[in-house]
C-alpha positions in Angstrom: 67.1 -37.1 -75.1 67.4 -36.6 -79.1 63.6 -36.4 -79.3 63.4 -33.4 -77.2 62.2 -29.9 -78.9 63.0 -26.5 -78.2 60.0 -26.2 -76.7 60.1 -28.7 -74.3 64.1 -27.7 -73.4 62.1 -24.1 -72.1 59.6 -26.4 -70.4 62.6 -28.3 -68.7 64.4 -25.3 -67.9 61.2 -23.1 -66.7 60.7 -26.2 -64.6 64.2 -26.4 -63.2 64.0 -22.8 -62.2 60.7 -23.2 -60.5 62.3 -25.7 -58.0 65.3 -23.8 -57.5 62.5 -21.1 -56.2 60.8 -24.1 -54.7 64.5 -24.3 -52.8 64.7 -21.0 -51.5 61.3 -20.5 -50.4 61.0 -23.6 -48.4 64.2 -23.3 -46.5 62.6 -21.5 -43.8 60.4 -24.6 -42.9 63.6 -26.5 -42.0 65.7 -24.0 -40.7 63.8 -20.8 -39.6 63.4 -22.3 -36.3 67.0 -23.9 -35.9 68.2 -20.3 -36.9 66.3 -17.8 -34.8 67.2 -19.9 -31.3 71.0 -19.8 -32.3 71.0 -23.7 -32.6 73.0 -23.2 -36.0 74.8 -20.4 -37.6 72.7 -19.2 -40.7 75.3 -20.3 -43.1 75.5 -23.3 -41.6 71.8 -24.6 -41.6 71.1 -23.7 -45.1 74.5 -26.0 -45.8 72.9 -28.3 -44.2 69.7 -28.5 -45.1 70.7 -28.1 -49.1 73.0 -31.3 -48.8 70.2 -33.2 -46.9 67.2 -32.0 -49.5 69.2 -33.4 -52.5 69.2 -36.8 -50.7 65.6 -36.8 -50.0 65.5 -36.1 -53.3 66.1 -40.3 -54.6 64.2 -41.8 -51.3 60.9 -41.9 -53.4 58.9 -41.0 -56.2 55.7 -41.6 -55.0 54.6 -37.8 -55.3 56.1 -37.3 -58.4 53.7 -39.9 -59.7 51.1 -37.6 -58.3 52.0 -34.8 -59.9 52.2 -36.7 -63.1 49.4 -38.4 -63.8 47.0 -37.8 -61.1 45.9 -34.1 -60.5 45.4 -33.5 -64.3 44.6 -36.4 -66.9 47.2 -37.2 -69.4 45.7 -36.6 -72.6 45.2 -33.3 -74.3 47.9 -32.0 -72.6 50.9 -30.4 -74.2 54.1 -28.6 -73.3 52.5 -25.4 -73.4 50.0 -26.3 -71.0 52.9 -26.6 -68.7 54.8 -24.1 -69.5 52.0 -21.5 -68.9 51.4 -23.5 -65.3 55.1 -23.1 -64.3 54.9 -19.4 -64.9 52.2 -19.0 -62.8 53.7 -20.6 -59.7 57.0 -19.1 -60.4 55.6 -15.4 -60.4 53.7 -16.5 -57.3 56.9 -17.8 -55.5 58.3 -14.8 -56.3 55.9 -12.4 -55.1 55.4 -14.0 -51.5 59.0 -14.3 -51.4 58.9 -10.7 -51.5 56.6 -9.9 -48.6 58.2 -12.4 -46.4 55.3 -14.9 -46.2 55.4 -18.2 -46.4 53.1 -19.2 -48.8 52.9 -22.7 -50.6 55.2 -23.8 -53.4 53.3 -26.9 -54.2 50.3 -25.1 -54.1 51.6 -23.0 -56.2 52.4 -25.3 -58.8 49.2 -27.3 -58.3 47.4 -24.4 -59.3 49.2 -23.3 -62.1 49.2 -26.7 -63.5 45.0 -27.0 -62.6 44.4 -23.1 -64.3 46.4 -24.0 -67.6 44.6 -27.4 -67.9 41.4 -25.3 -67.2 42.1 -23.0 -69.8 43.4 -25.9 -72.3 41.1 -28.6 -72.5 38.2 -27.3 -70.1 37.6 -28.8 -66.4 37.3 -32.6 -67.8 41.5 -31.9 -68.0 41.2 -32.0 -64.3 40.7 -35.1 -62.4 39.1 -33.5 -59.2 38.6 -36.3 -56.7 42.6 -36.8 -56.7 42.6 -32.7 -55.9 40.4 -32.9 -52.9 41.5 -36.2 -51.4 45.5 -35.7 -52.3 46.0 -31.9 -52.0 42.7 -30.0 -50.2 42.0 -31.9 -47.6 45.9 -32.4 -47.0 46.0 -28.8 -47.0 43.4 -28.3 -44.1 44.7 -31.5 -42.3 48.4 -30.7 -42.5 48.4 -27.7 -40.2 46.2 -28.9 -38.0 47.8 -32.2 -37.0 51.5 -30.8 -37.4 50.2 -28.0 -35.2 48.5 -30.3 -32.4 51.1 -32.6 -32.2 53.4 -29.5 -31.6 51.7 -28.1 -28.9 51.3 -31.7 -26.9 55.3 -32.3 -27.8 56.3 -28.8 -26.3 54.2 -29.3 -23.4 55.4 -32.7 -22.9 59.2 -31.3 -23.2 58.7 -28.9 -20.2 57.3 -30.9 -18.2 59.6 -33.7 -18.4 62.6 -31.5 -18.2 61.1 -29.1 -15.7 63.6 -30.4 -12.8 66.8 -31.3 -15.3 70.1 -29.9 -15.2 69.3 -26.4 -17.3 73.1 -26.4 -19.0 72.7 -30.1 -19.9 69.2 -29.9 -20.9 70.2 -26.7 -23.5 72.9 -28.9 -25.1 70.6 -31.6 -25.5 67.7 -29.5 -26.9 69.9 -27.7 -29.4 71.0 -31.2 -30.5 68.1 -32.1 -31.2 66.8 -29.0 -33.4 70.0 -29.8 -35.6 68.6 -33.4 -35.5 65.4 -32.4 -36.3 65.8 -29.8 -39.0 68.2 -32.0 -40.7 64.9 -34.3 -40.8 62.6 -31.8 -42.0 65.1 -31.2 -45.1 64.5 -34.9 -45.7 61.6 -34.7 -45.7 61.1 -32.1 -47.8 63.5 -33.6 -50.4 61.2 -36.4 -50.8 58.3 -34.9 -50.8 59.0 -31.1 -53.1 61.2 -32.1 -55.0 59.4 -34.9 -56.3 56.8 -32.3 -57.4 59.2 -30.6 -60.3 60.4 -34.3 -61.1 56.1 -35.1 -62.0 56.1 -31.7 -63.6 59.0 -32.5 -66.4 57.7 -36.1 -66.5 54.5 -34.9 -67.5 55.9 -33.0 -70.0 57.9 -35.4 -70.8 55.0 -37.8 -71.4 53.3 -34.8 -73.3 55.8 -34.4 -76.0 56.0 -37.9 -76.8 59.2 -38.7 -75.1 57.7 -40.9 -72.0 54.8 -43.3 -72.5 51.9 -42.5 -70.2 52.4 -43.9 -66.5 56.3 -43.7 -66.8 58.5 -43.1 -63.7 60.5 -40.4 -63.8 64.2 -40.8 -66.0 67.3 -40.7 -63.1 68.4 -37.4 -64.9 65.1 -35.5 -64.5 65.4 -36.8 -60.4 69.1 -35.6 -60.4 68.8 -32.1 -62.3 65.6 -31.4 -59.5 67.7 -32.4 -56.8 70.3 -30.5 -57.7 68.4 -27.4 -58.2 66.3 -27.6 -55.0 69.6 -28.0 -53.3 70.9 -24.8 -54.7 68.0 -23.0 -54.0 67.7 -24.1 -50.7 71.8 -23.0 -50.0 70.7 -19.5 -51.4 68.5 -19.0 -48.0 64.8 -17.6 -48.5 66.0 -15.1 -45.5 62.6 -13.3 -45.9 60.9 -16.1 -45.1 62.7 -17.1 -42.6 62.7 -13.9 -40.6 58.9 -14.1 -40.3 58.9 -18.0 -39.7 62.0 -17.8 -36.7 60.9 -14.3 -35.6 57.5 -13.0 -37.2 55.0 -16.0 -35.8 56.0 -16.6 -32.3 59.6 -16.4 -30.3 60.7 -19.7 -30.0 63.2 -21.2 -27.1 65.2 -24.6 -28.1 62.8 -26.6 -26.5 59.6 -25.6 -28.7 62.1 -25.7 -31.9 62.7 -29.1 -31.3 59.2 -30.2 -30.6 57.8 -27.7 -33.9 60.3 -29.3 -36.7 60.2 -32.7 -35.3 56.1 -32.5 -35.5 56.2 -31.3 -39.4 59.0 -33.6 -40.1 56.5 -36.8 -38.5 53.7 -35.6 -41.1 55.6 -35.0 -44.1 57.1 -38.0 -44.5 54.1 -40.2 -43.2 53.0 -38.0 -46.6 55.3 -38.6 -49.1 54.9 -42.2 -48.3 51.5 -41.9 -49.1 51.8 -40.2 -51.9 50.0 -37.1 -50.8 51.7 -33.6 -52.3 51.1 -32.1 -48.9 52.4 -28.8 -48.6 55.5 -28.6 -46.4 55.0 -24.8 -45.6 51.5 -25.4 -44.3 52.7 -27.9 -42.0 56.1 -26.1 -40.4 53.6 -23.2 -40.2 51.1 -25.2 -38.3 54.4 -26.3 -36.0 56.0 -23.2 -35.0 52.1 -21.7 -34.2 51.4 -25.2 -32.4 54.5 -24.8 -30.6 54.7 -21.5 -29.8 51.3 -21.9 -28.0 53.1 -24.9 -26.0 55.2 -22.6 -23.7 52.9 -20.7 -20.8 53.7 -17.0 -21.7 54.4 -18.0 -25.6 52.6 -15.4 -27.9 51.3 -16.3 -31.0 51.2 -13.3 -33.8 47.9 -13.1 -34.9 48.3 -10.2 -37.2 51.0 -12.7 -39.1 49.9 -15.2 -39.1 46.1 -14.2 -40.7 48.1 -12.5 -43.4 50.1 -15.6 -43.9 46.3 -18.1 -44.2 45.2 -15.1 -46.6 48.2 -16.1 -48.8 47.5 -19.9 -48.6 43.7 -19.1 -49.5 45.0 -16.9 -52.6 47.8 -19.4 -53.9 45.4 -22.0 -56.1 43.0 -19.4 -57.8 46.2 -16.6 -58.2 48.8 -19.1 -60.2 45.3 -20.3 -61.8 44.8 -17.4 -63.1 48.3 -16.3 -64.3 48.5 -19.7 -65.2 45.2 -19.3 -67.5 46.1 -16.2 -68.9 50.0 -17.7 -69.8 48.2 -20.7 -71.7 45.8 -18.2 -73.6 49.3 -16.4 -74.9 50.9 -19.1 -75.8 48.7 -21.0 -78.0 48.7 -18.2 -80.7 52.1 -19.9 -81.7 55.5 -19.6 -81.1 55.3 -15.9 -80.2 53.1 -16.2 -77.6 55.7 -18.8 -76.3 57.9 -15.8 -76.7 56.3 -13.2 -75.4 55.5 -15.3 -72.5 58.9 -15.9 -71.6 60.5 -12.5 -71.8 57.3 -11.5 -69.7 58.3 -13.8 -66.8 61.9 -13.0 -67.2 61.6 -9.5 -67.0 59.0 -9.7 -64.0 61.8 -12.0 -62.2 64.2 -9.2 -62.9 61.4 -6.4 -61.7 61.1 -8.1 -58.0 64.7 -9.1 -57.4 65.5 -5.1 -58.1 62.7 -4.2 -55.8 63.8 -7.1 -53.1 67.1 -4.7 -53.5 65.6 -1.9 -51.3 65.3 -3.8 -48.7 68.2 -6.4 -48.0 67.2 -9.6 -45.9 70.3 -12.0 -45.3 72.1 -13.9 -42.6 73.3 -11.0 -41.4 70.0 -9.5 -40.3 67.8 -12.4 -40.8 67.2 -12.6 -37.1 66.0 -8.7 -36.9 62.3 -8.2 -36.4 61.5 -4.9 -37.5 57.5 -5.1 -37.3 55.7 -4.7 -33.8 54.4 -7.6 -32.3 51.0 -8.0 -32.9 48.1 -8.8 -29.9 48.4 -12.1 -28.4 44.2 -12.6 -28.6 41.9 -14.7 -27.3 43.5 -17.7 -28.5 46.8 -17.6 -27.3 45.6 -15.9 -24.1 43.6 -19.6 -23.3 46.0 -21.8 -24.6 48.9 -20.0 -22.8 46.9 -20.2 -19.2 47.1 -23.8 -19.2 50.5 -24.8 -20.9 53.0 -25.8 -19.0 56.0 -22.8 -18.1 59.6 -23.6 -17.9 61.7 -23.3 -15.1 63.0 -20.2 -13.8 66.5 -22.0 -13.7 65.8 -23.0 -17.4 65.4 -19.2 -18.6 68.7 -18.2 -16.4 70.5 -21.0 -18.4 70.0 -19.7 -22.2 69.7 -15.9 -21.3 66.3 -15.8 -22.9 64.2 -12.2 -22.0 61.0 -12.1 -21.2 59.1 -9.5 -23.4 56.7 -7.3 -20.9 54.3 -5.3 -22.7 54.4 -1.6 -22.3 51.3 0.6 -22.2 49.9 1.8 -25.7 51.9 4.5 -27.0 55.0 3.7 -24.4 58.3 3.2 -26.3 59.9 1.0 -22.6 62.3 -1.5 -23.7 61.7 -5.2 -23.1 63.5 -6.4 -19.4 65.0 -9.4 -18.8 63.6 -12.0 -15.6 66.4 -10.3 -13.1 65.3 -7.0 -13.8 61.7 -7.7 -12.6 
């Protein structure tokens, strides 16, 4: 620890504060879903799922190591070079935070780290078969496999429980979304907050502190832990309005089957050492499961804005990232003027977040109109299997019925019709 420089303290720091906005904008993947079906109180869940992401914090290090010393090379880089790549995903965290959507942390930091590197030591910095076989194609995969094995769990849940006891049967769904979300947090413990632990090991290892290959120090996997537990206690309540409420309403049933999906792949993940990203795959599990239930709805509107994001998050903290590294390389000014440029943008969007206040109070409010269901959902929905009539009764769940264009009627409930 005496060998540590100023410099690399900000690194450390920047780095800390990047997972504690790893923490709060990834809460929604464990929770969002556990939340909006009234499986756990708001506070409650993010409790929860703080305690259980600093324990999945010390069950591995295998995606730290990833981080560390496989998407960039080693050499050539310095603490700048990570400085300017944490800024980058920070201001991107911070921004979709903003909007609601639930864009990708580790993404985020991949591509700041890949767009400083770029910008540092040219594209030789970047070792590019370890970014297409550990973090593109995970990215396209992810999703789709979460998502499938969503929609066949949900589907399987109704039918087995189609002529089950609809009070025993709530109890025991609800049950298991607490079991279940408490998994995801796990898992997401051991697989993002790993990433912040490669991220100060690397700089670590840059500023001559580490030798080259090193594991990651118990303090730098304690201070992450802690931080992405504090983050995560915060609550990203934007986020997890439009994953609980924004993609698709969810019953108990396809809450259980969604995190229990994304919970399967991310830790078959982090055992591989993949940095898969944990939003694309509780995404692809509330969409997946949410097409499970005859009648669900899947919001298309959403959810395209939501795959523009994930398309945008590699080139935009690239870019900032890029731009960062170009500052600070003139010297310790440009480290300066760097810093108070991502402190007062921090600043800039918590004041505009202020407008507009998203907590547990209201987290479950859905202000935006629901969007078509398409062509999509329209097939899948025709041939999925529909809970019972008894089932609905049971957990007093309404049944939206779509009013002609430019009709204000209220949604009625099964008795009604």
């Amino acid at each position: 620890m005496e060998h540590i420089t100023l410099l690399l303290a900000i690194v450390i720091v920047t780095a800390l504060v990047f997972d504690f906005t790893n923490g709060f904008h990834d809460t929604a993947n464990a929770m969002a879903t556990t939340i909006s079906t009234g499986a756990l109180k708001p506070k409650t869940a993010v409790a929860m799922s703080a305690v259980l992401n600093l324990v999945g914090a010390f069950l591995s290090v295998e995606v730290a190591k990833t981080i560390s010393s496989g998407i960039v090379t080693e050499e050539g880089i310095t603490p700048e070079v990570i400085f300017a790549a944490l800024v980058g995903a920070i201001l991107w965290n911070l921004m979709t935070w903003l909007i609601g959507l639930p864009s990708s942390s580790s993404h985020a930091l991949m591509g700041g780290l890949i767009g400083a590197t770029i910008a540092s030591v040219g594209v030789s910095g970047v070792n590019g078969g370890t970014v297409v076989t550990k973090v593109l194609i995970p990215a396209i995969a992810a999703p789709l496999v979460a998502g499938l094995a969503a929609y066949l769990a949900s589907r399987l849940t109704y039918r087995i429980g189609r002529n089950a006891d609809p009070k025993a049967t709530a109890k025991g769904y609800r049950a298991g979304q607490i079991t279940s979300a408490g998994l995801v947090s796990l898992a997401h413990g051991t697989n993002d907050a790993q990433k912040t632990m490669g991220i100060i090991t690397l700089a670590l290892v840059a500023g001559g502190v580490l030798a080259p290959g090193s594991n990651p120090p118990m303090w730098v996997i304690m201070s992450a832990g802690i931080a992405i537990a504090l983050g995560t206690y915060l609550g990203g309540w934007r986020i997890i309005r439009t994953m609980g409420k924004g993609l698709t309403d969810l019953q108990p049933q396809q809450g259980f089957a969604a995190q229990t999906s994304a919970a399967s792949v991310i830790l078959a993940s982090s055992n591989l050492g993949f940095s898969l990203s944990t939003t694309h795959s509780c995404s692809g599990a509330v969409m997946g499961a949410g097409l499970g239930r005859k009648g669900g709805v899947v919001r298309w509107s959403t959810a395209t804005r939501m795959f523009v994001a994930w398309g945008l998050t590699l080139p935009a903290a690239g870019l900032v990232a890029a731009g960062s590294e170009f500052v600070t390389k003139q010297g310790d000014w440009g480290v300066a003027a760097v810093a108070a440029f991502l402190i007062g943008s921090c600043i800039a969007i918590w004041f505009i977040s202020r407008r507009q206040v998203v907590d547990h109070t209201n987290v479950n409010d859905v202000d935006a109109e629901d969007g078509p269901a398409g062509v999509v959902t329209t097939a899948m929905a025709a041939v999925s299997v529909p809970p019972t009539a008894a089932a609905i009764a049971a957990e007093g769940l309404k049944t939206t019925i779509p009013a002609p264009a430019g009709s204000s009627a209220e949604p009625v409930s099964p008795a009604a019709v």
